[in-house]
C-alpha positions in Angstrom: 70.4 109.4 166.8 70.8 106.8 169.4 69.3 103.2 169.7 68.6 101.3 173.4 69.4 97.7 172.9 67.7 95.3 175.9 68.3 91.5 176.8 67.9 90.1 180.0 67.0 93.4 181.9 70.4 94.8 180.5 69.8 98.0 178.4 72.8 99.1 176.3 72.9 102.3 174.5 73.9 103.2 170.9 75.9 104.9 169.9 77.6 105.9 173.2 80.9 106.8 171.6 82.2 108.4 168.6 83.5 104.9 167.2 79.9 103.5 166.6 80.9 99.8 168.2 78.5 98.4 170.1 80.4 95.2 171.3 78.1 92.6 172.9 80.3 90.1 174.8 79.2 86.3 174.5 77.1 84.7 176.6 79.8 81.7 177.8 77.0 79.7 179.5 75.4 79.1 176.5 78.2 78.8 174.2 79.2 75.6 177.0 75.2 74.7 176.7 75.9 74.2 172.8 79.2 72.3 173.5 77.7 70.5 175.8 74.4 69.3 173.2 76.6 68.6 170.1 79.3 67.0 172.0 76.5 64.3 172.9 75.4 64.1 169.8 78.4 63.9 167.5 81.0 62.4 170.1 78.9 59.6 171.4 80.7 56.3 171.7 79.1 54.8 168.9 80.6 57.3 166.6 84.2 56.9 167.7 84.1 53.5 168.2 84.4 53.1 164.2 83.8 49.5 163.0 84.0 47.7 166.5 81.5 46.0 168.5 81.8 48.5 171.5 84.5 50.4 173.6 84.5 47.6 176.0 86.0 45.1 173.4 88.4 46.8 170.5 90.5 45.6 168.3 91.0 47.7 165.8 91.8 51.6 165.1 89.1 54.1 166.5 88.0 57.5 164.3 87.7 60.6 166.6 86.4 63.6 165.2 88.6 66.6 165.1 85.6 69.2 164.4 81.7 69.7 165.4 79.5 71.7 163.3 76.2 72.9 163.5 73.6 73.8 160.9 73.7 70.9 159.0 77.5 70.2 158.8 78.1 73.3 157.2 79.5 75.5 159.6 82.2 74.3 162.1 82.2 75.6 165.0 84.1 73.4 167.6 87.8 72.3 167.4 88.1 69.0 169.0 92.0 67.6 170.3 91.9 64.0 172.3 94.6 62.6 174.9 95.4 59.0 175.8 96.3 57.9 178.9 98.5 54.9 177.4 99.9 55.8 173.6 101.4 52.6 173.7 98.6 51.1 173.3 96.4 53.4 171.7 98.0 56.5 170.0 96.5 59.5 168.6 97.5 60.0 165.0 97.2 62.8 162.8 97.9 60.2 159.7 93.9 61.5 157.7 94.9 65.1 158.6 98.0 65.4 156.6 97.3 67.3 153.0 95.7 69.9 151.8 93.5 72.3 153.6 90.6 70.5 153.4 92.5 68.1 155.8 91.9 70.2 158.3 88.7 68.8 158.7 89.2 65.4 158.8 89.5 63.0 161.9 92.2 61.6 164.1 93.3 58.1 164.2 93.0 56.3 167.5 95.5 53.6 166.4 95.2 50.4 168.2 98.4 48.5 169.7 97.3 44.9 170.9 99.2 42.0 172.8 98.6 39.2 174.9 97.3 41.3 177.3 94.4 43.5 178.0 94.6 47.1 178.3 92.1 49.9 179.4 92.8 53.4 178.5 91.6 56.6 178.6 90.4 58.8 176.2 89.8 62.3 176.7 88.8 64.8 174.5 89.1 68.5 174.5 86.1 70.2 172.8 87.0 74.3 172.6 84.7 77.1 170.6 87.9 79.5 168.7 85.4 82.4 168.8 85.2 82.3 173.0 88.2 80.0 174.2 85.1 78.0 175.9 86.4 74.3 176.4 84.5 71.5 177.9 85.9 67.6 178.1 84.7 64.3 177.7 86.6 60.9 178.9 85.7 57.7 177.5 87.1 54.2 179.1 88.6 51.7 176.4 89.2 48.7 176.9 92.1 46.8 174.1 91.2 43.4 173.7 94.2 41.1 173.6 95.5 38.8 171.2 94.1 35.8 171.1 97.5 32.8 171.0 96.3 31.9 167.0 96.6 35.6 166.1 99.8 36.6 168.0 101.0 33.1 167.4 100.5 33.7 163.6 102.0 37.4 163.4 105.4 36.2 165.3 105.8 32.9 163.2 105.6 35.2 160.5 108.1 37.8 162.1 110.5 34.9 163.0 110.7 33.2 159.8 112.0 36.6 158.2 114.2 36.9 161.1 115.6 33.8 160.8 117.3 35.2 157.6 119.2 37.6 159.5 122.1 35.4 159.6 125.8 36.6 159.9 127.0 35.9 156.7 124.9 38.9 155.7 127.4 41.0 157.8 130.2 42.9 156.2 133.5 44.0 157.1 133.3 47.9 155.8 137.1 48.3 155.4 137.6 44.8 152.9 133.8 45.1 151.5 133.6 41.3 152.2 131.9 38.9 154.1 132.4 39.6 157.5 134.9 36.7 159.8 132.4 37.0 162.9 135.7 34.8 164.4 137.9 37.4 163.8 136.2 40.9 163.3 139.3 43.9 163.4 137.2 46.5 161.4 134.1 48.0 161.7 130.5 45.9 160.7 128.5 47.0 157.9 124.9 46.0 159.2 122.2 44.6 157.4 119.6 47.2 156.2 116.2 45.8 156.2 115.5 45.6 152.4 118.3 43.2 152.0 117.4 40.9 155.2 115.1 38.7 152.7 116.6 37.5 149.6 114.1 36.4 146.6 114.9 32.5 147.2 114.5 32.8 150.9 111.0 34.6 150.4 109.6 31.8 148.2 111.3 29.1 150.7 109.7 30.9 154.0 106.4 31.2 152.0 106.3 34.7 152.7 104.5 36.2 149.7 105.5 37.4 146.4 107.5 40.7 148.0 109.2 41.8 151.0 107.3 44.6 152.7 110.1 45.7 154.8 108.7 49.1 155.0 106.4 47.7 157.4 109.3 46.6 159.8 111.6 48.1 161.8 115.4 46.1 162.8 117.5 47.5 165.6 120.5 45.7 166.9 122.2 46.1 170.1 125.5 45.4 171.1 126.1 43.6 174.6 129.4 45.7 174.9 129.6 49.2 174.4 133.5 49.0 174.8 133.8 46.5 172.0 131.1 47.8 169.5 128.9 50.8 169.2 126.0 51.0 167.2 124.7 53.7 165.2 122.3 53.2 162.5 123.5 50.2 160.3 127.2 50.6 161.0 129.1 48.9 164.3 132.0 50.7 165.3 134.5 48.1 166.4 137.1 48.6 169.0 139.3 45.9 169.7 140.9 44.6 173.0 144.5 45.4 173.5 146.4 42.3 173.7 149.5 40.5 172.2 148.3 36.8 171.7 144.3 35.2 171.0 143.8 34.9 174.4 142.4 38.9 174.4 140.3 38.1 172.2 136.6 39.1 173.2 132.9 37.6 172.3 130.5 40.0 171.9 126.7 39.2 171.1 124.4 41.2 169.3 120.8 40.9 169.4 118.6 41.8 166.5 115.4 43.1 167.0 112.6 43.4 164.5 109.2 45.3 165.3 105.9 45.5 163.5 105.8 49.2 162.6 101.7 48.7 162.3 102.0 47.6 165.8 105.4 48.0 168.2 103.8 45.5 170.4 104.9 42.7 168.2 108.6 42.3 168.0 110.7 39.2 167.9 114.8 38.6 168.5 117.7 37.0 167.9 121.3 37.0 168.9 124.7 37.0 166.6 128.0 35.8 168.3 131.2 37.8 167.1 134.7 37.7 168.3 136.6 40.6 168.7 140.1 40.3 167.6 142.8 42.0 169.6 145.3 45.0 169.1 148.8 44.7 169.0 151.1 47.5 169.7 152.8 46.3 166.1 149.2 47.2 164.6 149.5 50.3 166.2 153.0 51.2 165.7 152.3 50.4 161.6 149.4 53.1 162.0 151.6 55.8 163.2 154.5 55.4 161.0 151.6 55.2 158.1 150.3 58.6 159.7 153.8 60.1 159.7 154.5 59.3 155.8 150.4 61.1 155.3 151.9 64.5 157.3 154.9 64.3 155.1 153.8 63.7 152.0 150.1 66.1 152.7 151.5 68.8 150.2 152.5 66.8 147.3 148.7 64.8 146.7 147.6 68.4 146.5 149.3 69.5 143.9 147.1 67.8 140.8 148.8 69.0 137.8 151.2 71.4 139.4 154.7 70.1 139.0 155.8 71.1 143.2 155.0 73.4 145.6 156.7 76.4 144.3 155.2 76.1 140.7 151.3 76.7 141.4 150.1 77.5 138.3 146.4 76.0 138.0 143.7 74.5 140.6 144.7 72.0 143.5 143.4 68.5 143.9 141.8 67.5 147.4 141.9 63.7 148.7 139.8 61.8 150.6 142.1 59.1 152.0 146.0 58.1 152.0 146.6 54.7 151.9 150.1 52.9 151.2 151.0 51.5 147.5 151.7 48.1 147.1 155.2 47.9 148.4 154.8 50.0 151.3 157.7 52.4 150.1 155.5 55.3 149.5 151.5 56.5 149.7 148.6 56.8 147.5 145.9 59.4 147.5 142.1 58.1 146.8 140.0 61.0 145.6 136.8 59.2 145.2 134.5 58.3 147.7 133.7 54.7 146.3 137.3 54.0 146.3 137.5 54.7 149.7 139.7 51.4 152.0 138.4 52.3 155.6 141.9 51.5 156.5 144.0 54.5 156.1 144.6 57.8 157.1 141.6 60.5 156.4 141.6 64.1 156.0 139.0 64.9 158.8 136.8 67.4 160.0 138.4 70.9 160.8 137.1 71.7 164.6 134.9 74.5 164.1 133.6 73.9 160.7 129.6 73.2 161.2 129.4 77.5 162.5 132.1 78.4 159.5 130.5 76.6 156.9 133.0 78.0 154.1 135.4 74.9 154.1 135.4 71.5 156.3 138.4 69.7 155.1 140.5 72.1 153.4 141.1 76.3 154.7 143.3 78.3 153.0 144.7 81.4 154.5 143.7 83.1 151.3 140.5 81.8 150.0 140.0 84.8 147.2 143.2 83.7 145.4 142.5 79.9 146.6 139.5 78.4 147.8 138.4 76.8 150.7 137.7 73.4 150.0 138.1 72.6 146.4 141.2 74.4 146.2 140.2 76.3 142.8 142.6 78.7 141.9 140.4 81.5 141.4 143.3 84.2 139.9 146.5 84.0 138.2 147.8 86.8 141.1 150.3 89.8 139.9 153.4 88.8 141.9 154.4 85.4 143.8 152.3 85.0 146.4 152.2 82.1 149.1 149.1 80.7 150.9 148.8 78.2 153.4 146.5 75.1 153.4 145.4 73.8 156.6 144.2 70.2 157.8 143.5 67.2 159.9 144.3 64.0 159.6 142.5 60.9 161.6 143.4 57.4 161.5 140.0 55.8 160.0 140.1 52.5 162.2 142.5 53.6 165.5 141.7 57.6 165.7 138.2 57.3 167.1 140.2 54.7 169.9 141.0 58.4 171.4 137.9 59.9 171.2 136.1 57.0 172.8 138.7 56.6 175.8 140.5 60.0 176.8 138.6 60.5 179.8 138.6 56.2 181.3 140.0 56.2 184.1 141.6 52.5 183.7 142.5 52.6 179.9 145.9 51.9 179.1 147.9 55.0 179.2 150.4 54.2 177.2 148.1 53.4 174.0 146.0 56.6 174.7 148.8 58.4 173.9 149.6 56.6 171.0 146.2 56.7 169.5 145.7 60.6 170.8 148.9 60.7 167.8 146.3 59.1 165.3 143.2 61.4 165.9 142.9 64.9 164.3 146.7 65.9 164.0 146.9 69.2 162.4 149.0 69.5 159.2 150.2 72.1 157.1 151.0 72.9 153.7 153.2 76.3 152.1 152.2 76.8 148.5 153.3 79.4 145.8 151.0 80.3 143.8 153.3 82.1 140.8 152.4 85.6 139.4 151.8 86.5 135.8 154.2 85.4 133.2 156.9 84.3 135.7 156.2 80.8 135.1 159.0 80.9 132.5 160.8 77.8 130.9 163.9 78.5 132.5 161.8 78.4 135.8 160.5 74.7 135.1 164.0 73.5 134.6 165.0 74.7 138.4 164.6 72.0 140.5 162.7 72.3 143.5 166.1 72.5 145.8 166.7 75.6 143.8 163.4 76.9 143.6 163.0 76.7 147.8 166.4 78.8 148.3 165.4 81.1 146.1 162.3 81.8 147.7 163.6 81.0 150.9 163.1 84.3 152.7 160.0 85.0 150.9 158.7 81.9 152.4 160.2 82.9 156.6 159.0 86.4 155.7 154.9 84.7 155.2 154.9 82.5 158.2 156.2 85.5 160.7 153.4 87.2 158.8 150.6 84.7 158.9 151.6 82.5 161.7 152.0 85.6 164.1 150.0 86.6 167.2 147.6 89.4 166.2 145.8 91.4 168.9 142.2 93.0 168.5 139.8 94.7 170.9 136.7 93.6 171.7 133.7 94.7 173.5 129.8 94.0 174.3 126.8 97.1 174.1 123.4 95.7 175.2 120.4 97.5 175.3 120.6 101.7 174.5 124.1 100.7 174.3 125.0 99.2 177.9 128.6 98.0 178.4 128.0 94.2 179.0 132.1 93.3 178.1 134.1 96.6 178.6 136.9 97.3 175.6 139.7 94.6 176.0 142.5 93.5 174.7 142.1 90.1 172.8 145.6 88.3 171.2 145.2 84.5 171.4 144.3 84.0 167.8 147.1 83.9 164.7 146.4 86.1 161.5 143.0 84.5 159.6 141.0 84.0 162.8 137.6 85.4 162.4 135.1 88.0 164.5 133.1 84.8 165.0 136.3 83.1 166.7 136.8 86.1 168.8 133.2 86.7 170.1 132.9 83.2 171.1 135.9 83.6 173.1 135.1 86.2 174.8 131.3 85.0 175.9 132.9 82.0 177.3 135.1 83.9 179.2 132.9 85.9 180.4 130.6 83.3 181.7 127.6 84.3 179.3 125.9 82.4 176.2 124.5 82.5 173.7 121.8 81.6 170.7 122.8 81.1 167.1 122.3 79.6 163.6 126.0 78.9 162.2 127.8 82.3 163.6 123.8 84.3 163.2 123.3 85.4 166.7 120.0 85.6 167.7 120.6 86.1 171.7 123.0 87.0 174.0 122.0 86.2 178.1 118.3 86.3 176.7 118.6 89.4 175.0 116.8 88.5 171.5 116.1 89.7 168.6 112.7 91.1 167.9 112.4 91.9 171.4 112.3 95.3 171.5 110.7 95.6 167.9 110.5 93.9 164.9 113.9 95.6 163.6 115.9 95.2 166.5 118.8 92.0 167.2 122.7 92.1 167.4 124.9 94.0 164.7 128.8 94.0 164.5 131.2 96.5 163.6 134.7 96.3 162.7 137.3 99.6 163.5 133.5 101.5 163.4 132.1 99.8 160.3 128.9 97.9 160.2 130.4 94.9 157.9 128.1 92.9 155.8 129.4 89.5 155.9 128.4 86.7 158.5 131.1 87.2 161.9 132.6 83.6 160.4 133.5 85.0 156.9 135.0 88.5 158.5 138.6 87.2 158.7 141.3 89.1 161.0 144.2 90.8 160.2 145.3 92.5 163.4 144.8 95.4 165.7 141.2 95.7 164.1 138.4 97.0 166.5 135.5 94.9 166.9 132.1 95.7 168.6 128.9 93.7 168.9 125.6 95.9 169.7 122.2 95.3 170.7 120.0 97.8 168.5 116.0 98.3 168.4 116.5 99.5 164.5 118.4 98.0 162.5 117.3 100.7 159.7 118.5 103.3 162.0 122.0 101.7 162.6 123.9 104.4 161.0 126.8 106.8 161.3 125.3 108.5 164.2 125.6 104.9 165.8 128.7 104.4 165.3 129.7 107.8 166.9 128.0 106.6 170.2 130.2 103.2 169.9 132.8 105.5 169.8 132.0 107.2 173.1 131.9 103.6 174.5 135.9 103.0 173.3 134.8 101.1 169.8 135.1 103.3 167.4 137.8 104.4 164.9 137.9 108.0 163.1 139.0 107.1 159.7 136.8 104.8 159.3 133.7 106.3 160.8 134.8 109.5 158.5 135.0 107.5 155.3 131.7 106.1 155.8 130.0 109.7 156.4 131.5 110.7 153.1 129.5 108.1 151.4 133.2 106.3 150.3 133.8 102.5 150.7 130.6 101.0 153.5 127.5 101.4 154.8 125.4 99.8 157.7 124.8 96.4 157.2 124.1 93.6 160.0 125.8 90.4 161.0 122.9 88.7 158.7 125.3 89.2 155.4 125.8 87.5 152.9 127.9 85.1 153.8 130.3 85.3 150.3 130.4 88.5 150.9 134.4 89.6 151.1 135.7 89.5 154.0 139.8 89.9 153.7 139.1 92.9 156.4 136.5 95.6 157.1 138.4 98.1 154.9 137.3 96.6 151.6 134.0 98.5 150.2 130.9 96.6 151.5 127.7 96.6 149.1 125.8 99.2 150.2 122.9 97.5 152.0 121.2 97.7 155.2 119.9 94.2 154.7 117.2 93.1 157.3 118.8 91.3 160.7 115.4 90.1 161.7 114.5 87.9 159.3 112.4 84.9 159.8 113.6 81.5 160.6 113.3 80.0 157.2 115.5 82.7 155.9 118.6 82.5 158.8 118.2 78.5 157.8 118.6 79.3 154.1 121.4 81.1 154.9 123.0 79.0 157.5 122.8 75.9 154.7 125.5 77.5 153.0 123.4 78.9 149.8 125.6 78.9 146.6 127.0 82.7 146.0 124.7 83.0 142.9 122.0 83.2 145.0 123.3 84.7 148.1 124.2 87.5 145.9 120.6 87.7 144.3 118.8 88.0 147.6 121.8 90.9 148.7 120.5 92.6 144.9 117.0 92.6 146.2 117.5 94.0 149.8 119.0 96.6 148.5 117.0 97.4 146.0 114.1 97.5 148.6 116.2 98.6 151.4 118.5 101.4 150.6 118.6 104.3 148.2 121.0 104.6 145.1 123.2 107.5 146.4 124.3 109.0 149.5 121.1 110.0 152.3 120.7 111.7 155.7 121.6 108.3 157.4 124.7 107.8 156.1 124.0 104.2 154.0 124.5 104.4 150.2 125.7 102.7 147.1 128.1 104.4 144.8 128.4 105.3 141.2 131.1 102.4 140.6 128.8 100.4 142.2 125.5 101.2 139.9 127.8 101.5 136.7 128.7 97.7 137.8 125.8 96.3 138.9 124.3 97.7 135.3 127.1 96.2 133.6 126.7 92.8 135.0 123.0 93.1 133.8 124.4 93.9 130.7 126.7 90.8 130.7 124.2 88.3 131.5 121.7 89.5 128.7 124.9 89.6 126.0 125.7 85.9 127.0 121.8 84.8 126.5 121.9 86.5 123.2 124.9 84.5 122.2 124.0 81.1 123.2 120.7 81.2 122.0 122.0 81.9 118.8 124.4 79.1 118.9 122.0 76.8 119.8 120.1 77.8 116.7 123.2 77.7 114.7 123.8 74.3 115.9 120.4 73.2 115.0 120.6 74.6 111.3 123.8 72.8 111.0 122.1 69.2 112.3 119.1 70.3 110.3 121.7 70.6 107.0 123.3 66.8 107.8 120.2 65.1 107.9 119.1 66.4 105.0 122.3 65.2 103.0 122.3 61.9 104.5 118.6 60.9 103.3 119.7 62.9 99.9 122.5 60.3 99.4 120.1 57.8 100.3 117.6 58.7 97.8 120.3 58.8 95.1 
């Protein structure tokens, strides 16, 4: 059966195919018509120009629709999006549309920014039908009224009696925590943040109101010396002149600024005079022989309740801060942030840390026995074994002196070099963490003399080891496995660097770059992931192993073989994958052979779980070809350094979802050891529920039994 359909002298016939669609394409011209009609009607100036007199005379915020319906306002049919030719004056907000989705529908907020001056601006509106992509505009002329002087006069004599109690003895010096000697300032400036610039007396004596709204006010202050102080935030970064008498002294002025956040047109100032005090070279002499006794003593503030460095029998404590005792003679170590001076030598950031995220302050050379960061000693180990705790130590008030001057031309040479001593020196620390039972008593009566020539070759033996060149290969597959960086030789890293170290290296070399979240690469020269499919992006094998940890937890032993690939399936990066790395010089036998026997790995993706072990890609990896191309929310989770509880939940689920519980065609599995385990830890989990509920109900009888004795006794 067919049907003729005719409009407008156009006869259609259906059905015509086998699909039975008739599609009947819009008619644009009157979809614009219908714009057009309700644009007049529901965007006429009178609607937008909400509770003021006209266009031509505003002064206060404007309501422009976001939507026009038809049929009664039940059906909306137009989206509408506005444009102003001056947002400093009047600014399109989306403050009604925030919410649920009902919000949606609500308008947009012309807000209105007046001064002393008048102001026409344009408003154009963009009014588009989703269903066609047909847009038509309108423009409307507005015209800001100024300020007339009684109301701006009003609003500033209000904003300059607040700021009048901005004064400078509401500065502080952030090293002493006291009031800060604007005559005399040597350390940094602790500004004043806006909910403190109005006291409760000086509110009542600038008759104010009964609170401060400083929500509705914004302070910024600038400094008219970069060189001297930097701002950032509420904190001024002092740097003093170098000088040996007063006369170096400099004055620097800093103007506070404080702006109406209802409207940025109002804004009033004022200006604080300090004095910069100068630098001696005696101050900065002290500094360095404070920063030598810090590298010295960096091992023994670790040790918490170890007796020395030989006798590591229980967790490490990490500092914050060394400062010098009382006399001078020796230094202290300040663990807590609030007792933080500002005046000593800090352990600083590691270089590197924001893409490693496993430690910032703290990195041992073996983090499963000792861990990164809080130094936990995780394992009494089986024999003695040494580990290495690396650092950085800055100067708190002269290191950043460095950072801020290594590349001016005219800065004192001399000094630079002196303060280059006082910013991020690396520092060192050999530890021995004893095996079981040989902390004997006889042991704890050696002294430590003793106890270092005993182990004295032990010790020579580890740093050959660990502080050693290794060498590794490297090379880049693009696309269907194009050579991008041939197989090369790599040996400028020491035992512990990582994949991520390596592959960063060698882009840079190489001239390339690159995209990534922490060490997740997303692209490589603009080869992304998801480009070629939603499953394709960049794996990484090590000696022909797909290794499921981030590149930044895969640690380096030496003479391993790493490859980075492009693939278009990640669910297909298998054994037969690595064989073809192999024909482009990546792969390794052994390994590829143990993973075909279904042994000790199975494909995985850079995207791993980033507490994943990661001593080397020989240790058995957990079986799953978790997803590379996950969205953005999940690389972020991820990249925020997720605790290992969870981290090791989401691995339990991608597997379950993603790969099958014993060996298959493709090579990925999970092993018996590795079911019987992950059962047992099930098993473990439910026991300890059981048991705690029950002695929380134990606990409760017994509580339950006391109270009932006590009001006994008081009966009797």
């Amino acid at each position: 059966m067919f049907f003729n359909l005719t409009f407008e002298g156009k006869t259609v016939t259906y059905p015509e195919t086998d699909n039975y669609a008739l599609l009947i394409p819009w008619n644009t011209d009157s979809v614009k018509t219908a714009l057009e009609t309700s644009a007049k009607e529901q965007l006429d100036a009178n609607v937008i120009k909400d509770g003021n007199e006209s266009l031509d005379n505003v002064t206060s915020n404007l309501t422009l629709p976001s939507n026009l319906n038809r049929y009664g306002g039940k059906y909306k049919y137009a989206t509408v999006t506005w444009q102003s030719s001056d947002p400093s004056h009047l600014e399109i907000s989306d403050d009604l549309r925030k919410g649920g989705a009902d919000a949606f529908y609500n308008p947009y907020l012309g807000k209105v920014y007046r001064d002393k001056q008048e102001h026409t601006v344009v408003l154009t509106a963009l009014i588009t039908n989703p269903s066609t992509d047909v847009s038509i505009t309108r423009t409307y002329t507005v015209t800001i009224a100024p300020l007339s002087d009684s109301e701006l006069n009003q609003s500033l004599d209000k904003m300059n009696a607040v700021l009048s109690c901005y004064t400078a003895d509401k500065l502080t010096d952030m090293a002493s925590k006291k009031k800060l000697d604007t005559s005399a300032v040597d350390n940094d400036i602790q500004l004043v943040i806006p909910k403190n610039v109005v006291t409760k007396s000086e509110l009542s004596a600038i008759n104010y109101g009964e609170y401060w709204d400083y929500w509705n006010y914004k302070f910024s202050v600038t400094s008219s010396d970069t060189d001297l102080i930097e701002i950032n935030s509420f904190r001024g970064y002092v740097y003093r002149p170098l000088g040996e008498s007063s006369s170096a002294d400099k004055k620097v002025t800093l103007t506070v600024r404080m702006t109406s956040k209802e409207n940025p047109n109002l804004y009033v100032t004022k200006n604080i005079d300090v004095t910069v005090k100068h630098l001696t070279r005696e101050e900065i002499n002290a500094q360095l022989a404070l920063m030598d006794k810090a590298k010295e003593n960096y091992a023994s503030g670790l040790l918490g309740d170890n007796s020395d460095i030989y006798s590591v029998i229980d967790s490490l404590s990490p500092y914050r801060e060394i400062v010098w005792n009382s006399d001078k003679s020796s230094v202290d170590f300040v663990r807590n942030h609030s007792d933080i001076q500002g005046t000593g030598i800090k352990v600083d950031e590691l270089p590197g840390w924001e893409s490693q995220e496993d430690w910032r302050l703290f990195h041992t050379s073996n983090k499963d026995l000792l861990s990164n960061e809080t130094l936990i000693l995780n394992e009494t180990p089986n024999d003695d074994t040494f580990v290495k705790i690396n650092s950085v130590l800055s100067d708190e008030s002269l290191g950043k002196y460095y950072n801020k001057f290594k590349d001016a031309k005219n800065f004192d040479k001399e000094a630079l070099a002196k303060f280059k001593q006082l910013y991020k020196q690396p520092v060192s620390a050999y530890l021995l963490v004893l095996g079981k039972n040989n902390y004997t008593d006889d042991y704890a009566e050696m002294s430590v003399e003793t106890k270092a020539q005993l182990f004295s070759s032990k010790l020579a033996s580890f740093k050959l080891e660990n502080d050693k060149p290794i060498s590794v290969t490297f090379s880049l597959l693009g696309l269907d496995g194009k050579t991008l960086i041939s197989k090369v030789n790599v040996d400028s890293f020491t035992k512990g660097a990582t994949v991520f170290d390596v592959f960063k290296k060698m882009i840079a070399d190489n001239n390339m770059y690159f995209s990534a979240v922490g060490s997740y690469v997303s692209s490589i020269n603009n080869l992304s992931e998801k480009q070629y499919g939603p499953n394709s992006g960049w794996m990484y094998s090590v000696d022909g192993v797909f290794v499921n940890s981030y590149m930044n937890a895969q640690e380096l032993n030496g003479n391993e073989n790493i490859v980075v690939m492009y693939v278009r399936d990640y669910t297909k990066a298998n054994t037969s994958m690595l064989d073809d790395s192999k024909n482009n010089g990546s792969g390794n036998g052994s390994n590829s052979d143990s993973s075909n026997s279904g042994g000790n790995s199975s494909a995985s993706n850079q995207n791993g779980n980033s507490s994943s072990s990661s001593k080397s890609s020989s240790k058995k990896a957990s079986g799953q070809n978790k997803s590379k191309t996950t969205d953005s929310k999940d690389k972020s989770e991820n990249t925020d350094n997720k605790s290992d509880s969870s981290n090791d939940s989401k691995d339990a689920e991608d597997s379950n979802d993603a790969s099958p519980k014993s060996a298959s065609a493709d090579g990925s599995v999970i092993s018996a050891q590795e079911e019987n385990a992950q059962t047992q830890s099930k098993n473990n989990t439910k026991n300890v529920i059981i048991i705690t509920v029950c002695a929380v109900i134990v606990l409760l009888l017994v509580l339950a039994l006391i109270l009932y004795a006590r009001k006994k006794r008081k009966q009797d």
